[in-house]
C-alpha positions in Angstrom: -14.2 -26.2 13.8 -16.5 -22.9 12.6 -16.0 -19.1 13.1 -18.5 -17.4 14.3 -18.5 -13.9 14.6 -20.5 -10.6 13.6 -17.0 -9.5 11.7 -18.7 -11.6 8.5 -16.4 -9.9 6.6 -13.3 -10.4 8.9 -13.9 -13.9 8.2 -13.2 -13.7 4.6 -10.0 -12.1 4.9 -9.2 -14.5 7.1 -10.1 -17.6 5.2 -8.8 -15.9 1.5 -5.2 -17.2 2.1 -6.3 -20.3 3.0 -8.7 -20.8 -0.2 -6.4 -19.1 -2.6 -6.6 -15.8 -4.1 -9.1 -17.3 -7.4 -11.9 -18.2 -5.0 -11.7 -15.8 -2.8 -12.3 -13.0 -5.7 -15.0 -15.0 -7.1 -16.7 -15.6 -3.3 -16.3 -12.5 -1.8 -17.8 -9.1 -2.1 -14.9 -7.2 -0.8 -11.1 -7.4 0.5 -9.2 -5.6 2.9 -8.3 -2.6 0.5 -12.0 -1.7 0.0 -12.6 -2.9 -3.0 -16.2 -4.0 -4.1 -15.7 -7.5 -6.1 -19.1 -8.0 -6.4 -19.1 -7.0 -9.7 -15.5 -7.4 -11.3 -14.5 -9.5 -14.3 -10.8 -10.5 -12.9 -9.3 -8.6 -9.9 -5.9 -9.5 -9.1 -5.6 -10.3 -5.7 -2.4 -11.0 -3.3 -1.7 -12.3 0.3 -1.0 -9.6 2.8 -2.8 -6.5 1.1 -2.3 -4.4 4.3 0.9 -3.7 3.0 -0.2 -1.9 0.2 -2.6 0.8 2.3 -1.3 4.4 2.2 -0.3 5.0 6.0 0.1 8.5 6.2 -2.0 11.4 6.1 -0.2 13.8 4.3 -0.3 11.3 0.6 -4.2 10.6 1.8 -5.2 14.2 1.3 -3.5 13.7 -2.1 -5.4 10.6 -3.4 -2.6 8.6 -1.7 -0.1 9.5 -4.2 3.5 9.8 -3.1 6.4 8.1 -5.3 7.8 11.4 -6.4 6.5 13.8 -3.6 8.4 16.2 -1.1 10.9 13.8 1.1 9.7 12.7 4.3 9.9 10.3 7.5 7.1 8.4 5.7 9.4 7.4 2.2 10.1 4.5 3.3 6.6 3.3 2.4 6.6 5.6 -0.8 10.0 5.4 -1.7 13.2 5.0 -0.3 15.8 6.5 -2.5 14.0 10.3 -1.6 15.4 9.9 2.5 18.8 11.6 1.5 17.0 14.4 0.1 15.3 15.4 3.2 16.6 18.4 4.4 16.6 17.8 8.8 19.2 15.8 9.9 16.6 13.1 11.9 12.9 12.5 12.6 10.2 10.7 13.1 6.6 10.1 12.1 3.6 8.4 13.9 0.4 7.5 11.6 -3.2 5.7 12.8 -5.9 5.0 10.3 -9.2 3.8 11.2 -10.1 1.5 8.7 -13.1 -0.2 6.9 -15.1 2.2 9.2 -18.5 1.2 7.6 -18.2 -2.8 7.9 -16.2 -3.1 11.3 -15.4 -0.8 13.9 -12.2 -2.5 15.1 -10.1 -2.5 12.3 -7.2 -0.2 12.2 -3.4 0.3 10.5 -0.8 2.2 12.8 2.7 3.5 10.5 5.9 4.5 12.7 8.9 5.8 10.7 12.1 7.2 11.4 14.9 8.5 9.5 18.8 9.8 9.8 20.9 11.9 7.5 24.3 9.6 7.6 26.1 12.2 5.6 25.1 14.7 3.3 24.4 12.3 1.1 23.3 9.3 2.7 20.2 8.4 5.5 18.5 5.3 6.2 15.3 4.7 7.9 13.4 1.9 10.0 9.7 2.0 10.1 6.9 -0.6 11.5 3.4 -1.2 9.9 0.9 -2.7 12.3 -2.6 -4.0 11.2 -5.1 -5.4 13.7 -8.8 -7.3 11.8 -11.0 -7.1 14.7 -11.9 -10.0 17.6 -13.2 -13.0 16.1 -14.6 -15.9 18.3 -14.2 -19.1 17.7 -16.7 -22.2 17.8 -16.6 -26.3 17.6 -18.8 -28.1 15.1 -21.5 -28.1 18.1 -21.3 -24.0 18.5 -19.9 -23.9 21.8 -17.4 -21.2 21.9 -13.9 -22.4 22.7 -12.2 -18.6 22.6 -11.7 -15.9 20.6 -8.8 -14.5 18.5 -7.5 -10.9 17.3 -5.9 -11.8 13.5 -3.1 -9.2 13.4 -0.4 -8.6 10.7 2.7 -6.5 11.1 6.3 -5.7 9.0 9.0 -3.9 9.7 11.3 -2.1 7.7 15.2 -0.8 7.2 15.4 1.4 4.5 19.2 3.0 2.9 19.4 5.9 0.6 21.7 7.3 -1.3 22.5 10.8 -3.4 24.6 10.0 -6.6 24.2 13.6 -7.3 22.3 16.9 -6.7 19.7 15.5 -8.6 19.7 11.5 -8.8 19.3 9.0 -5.7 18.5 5.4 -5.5 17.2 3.4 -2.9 16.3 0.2 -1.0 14.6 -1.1 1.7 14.1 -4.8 3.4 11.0 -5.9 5.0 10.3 -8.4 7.4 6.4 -9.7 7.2 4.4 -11.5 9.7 0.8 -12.4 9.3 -1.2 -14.0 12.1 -5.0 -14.4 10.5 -6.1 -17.8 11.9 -4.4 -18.4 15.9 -3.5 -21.5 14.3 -6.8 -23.5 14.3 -8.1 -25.9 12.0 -9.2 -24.5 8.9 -11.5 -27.1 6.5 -9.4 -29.9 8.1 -6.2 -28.7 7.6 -4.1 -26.7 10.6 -3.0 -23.3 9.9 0.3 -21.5 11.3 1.4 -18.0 10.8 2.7 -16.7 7.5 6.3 -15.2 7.6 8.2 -14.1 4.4 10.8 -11.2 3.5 10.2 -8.3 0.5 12.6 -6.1 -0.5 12.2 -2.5 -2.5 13.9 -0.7 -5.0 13.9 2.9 -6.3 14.8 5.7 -7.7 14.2 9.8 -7.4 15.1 12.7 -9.6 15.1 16.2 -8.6 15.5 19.1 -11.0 17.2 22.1 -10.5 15.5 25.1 -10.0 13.5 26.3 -13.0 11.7 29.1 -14.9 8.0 28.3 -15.7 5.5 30.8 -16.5 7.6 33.6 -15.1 7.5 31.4 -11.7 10.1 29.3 -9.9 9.4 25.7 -10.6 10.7 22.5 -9.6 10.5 19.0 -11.1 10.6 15.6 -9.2 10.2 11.9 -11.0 10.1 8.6 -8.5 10.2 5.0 -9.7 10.0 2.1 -6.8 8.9 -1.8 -6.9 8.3 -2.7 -3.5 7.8 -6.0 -1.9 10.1 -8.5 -4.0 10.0 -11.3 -2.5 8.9 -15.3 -1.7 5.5 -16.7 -1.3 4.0 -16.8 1.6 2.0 -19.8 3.0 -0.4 -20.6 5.8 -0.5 -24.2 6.3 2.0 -27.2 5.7 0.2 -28.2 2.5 2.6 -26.4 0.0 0.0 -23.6 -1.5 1.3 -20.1 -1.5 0.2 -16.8 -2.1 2.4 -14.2 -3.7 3.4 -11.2 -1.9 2.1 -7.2 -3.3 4.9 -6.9 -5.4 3.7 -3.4 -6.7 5.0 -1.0 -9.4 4.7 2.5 -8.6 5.7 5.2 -10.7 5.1 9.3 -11.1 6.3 12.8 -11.5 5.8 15.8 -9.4 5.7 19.6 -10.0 6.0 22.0 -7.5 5.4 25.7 -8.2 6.1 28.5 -6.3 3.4 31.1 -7.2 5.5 34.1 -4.6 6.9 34.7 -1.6 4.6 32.6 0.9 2.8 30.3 -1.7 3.3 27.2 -3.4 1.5 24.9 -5.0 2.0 21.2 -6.0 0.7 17.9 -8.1 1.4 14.6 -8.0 0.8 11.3 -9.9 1.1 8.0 -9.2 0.6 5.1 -11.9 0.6 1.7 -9.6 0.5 -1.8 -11.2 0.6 -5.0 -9.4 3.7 -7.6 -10.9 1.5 -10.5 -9.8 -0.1 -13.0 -12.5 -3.0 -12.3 -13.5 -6.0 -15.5 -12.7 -6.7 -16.6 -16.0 -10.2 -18.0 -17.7 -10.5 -21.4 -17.0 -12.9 -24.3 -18.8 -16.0 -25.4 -17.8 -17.9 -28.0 -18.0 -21.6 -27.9 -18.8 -22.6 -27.8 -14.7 -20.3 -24.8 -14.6 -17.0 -26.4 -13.0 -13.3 -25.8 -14.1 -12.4 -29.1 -16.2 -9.1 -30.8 -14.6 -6.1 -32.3 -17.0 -6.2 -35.5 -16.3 -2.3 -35.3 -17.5 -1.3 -32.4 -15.6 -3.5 -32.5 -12.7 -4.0 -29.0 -13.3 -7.8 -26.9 -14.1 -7.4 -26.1 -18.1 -7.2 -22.5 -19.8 -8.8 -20.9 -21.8 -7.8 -17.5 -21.8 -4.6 -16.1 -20.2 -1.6 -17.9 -18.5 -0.9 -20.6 -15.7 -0.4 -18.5 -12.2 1.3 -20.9 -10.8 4.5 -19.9 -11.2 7.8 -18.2 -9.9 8.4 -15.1 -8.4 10.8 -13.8 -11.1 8.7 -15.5 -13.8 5.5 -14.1 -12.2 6.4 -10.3 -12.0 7.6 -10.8 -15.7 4.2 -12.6 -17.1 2.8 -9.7 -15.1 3.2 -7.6 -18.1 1.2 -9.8 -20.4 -0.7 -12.2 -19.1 -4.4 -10.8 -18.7 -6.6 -13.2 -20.4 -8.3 -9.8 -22.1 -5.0 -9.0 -23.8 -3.9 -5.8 -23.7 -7.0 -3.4 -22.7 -7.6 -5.6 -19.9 -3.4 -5.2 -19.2 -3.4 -1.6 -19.5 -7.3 -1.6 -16.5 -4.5 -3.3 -14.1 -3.0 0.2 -13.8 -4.1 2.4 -10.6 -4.0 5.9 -10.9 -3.5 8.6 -8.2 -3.2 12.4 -8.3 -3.5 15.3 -6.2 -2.8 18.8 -5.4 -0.9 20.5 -2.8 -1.0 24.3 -1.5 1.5 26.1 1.2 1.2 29.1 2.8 4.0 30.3 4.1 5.7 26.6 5.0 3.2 26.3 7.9 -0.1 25.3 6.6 -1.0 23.5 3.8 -4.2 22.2 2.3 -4.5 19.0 -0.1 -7.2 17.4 -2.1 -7.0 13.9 -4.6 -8.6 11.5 -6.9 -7.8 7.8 -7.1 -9.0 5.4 -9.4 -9.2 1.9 -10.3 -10.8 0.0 -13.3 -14.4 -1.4 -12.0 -13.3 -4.9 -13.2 -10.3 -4.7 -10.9 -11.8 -3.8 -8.0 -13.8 -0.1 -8.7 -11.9 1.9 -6.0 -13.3 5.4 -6.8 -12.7 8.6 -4.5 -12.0 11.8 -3.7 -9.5 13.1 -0.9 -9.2 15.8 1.0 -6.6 17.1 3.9 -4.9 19.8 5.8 -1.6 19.9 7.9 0.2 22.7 10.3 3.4 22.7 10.8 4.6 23.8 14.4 8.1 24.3 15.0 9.2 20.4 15.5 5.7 18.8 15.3 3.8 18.6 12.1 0.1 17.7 12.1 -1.5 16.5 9.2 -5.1 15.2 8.5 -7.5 13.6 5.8 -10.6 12.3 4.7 -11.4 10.1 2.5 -15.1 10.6 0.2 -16.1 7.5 -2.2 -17.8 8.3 -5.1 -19.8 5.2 -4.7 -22.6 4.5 -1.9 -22.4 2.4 0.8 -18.2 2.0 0.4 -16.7 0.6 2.8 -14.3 2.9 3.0 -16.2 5.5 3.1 -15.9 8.1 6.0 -11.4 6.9 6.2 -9.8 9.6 8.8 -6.3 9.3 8.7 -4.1 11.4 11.3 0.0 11.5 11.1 2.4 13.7 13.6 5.6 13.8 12.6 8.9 15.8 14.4 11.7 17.0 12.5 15.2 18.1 14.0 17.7 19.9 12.5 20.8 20.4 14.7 23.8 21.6 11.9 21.9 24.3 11.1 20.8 26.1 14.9 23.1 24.5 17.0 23.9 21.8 19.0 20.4 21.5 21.0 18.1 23.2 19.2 15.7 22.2 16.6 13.9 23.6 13.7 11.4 21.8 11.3 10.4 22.1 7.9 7.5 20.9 5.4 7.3 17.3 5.0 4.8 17.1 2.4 
């Protein structure tokens, strides 16, 4: 059975899982995150990626930087322990996101979130990523089409938080994952099914008290969470897995208010994937890996075996880039962005994210905007590589959240405030 299809590069994201993450970063010039691996030296690569895409507008126009940022619907993605520090008693947030805009047209992510205060010091959440790839026909050996399929992946979350103090909270969130890429069709002779698996996150948020700074009223915010713990996940019956994002993120935040109406804020994220790293293996003199004959197994020559545990792998994680530490310390994503407030109603963000080019060369600049009218909140951004021809160049992401606050107007009536 082939695929045939003008979503080329739909294909390889469906096939990656299927040919295991090595290949598919040596064959392929990019992956679902918009990352160009034409030209990298070792990318670390997982199964379901579409996890990992920042959903919401608001940490888009910050260069999609959020572990330590102003509480919102959306911290369940970001980080779970800040729910109990947001200050409404419920809401809800609804994100869409165009994506890989300049390869094909009908690839989008869609984010709901919601949130309840339990008790003063306690909320949890539920939220539900959706990702759609695009239509892809399918075709027998002889090219007659025998239907068409829409590869979808989805999770959905249930997320607890909890205040220790006025300043600490911690955190956690489960996550069931589906991912549908194949229809279950014969892929290189072998029959595919969907993968399932289960994640989990952890995390942590401090919040300072109120502070002095340069005459001006200043507060201090620090987030740690690893999200997506979890099994492998598999496609077929064969045994082969993939390992889930199990990702690292951690960052501060400042936030200054300059006077009465204005305020400013900056974030930073530092991201790291707990997944092995694919090590350098032998060749021979054609250019092929060289097999153990006693093992079974290709042979190294730089780095560590990948085929390992879960627990094992996010610990190797640390140490196991076959360029030793400089390549180890590339592995790191970084994130930052600024935030300004006028009077609690309109704000206006801008970002920089960066990744090492040998680990994929995501490069860009952000920019956004959001209103805040009574319940709704409206927030916007765009996305600007600094590279041509991007694929994800020209990313709109739009978000409305609601926030409702009855202790504090009365039974009935609702008031909302800044979720940045």
């Amino acid at each position: 059975m082939k695929f045939i299809s003008s979503h080329k590069f739909v294909l390889a994201l469906v096939t990656f899982p299927l040919l295991g993450s090595y290949s598919y970063a040596q064959s392929s010039s990019s992956n679902v995150l918009g990352q160009n691996l034409a030209n990298n030296v070792n990318v670390v690569t997982t199964a379901v990626p579409f996890l990992l895409i920042s959903p919401d507008a608001a940490a888009g126009g910050r260069g999609d930087a959020g572990v330590a940022s102003t509480p919102d619907a959306n911290s369940i993605h970001w980080n779970p322990a800040k729910l109990a520090f947001i200050d409404n008693e419920m809401g809800f947030s609804i994100s869409y996101t165009p994506w890989l805009r300049q390869l094909v047209p009908d690839i989008n992510l869609g984010y709901v979130s919601f949130y309840k205060k339990l008790k003063a010091n306690q909320a949890f959440g539920v939220a539900m990523r959706y990702f759609s790839l695009g239509n892809i026909e399918f075709t027998d050996n002889g090219g007659i089409s025998i239907g068409s399929f829409n590869p979808n992946e989805f999770s959905i979350d249930g997320a607890y938080s909890l205040k220790l103090n006025a300043n600490w909270g911690v955190g956690m969130a489960a996550r069931y994952i589906y991912s549908n890429l194949t229809g279950s069709v014969s892929v290189g002779g072998e029959y595919t099914k969907p993968g399932k698996s289960l994640g989990v996150d952890i995390s942590a948020y401090y919040k300072s008290k109120e502070l002095e700074w340069g005459g001006k009223k200043t507060t201090v915010s620090g987030g740690v969470c690893i999200s997506n713990i979890g099994p492998k996940i598999s496609y077929t019956n064969s045994g082969n897995s993939d390992f889930l994002p199990i990702n690292l993120r951690i960052g501060p935040s400042i936030t200054m208010n300059l006077d009465e109406y204005n305020k400013i804020t900056w974030v930073l994220d530092l991201d790291k994937l707990l997944v092995p790293t694919p090590p350098y293996y032998k060749l021979d003199k054609n250019g092929s890996p060289i097999i153990d004959p006693n093992t079974g197994k290709y042979e190294i020559l730089a780095g560590q075996d990948p085929n390992v545990g879960v627990p094992v792998g996010m610990i190797q994680s640390f140490s196991d880039a076959p360029g030793g530490g400089t390549e180890e310390f590339h592995e790191v994503d970084y994130a930052t962005g600024f935030e300004y407030w006028y009077d609690n109603q309109f704000a206006a963000r801008t970002g920089f994210f960066y990744e090492s080019p040998t680990k994929g060369g995501r490069e860009y600049i952000t920019f956004g905007a959001g209103f805040r009218l009574k319940v709704l909140n409206v927030d916007l951004s765009y996305l600007v590589p600094i590279t041509q021809q991007n694929p994800l160049q020209n990313t709109l992401r739009i978000t409305l959240g609601f926030n409702f606050d009855k202790s504090k107007k009365g039974e009935g009536e609702a008031t909302a405030e800044p979720a940045q």
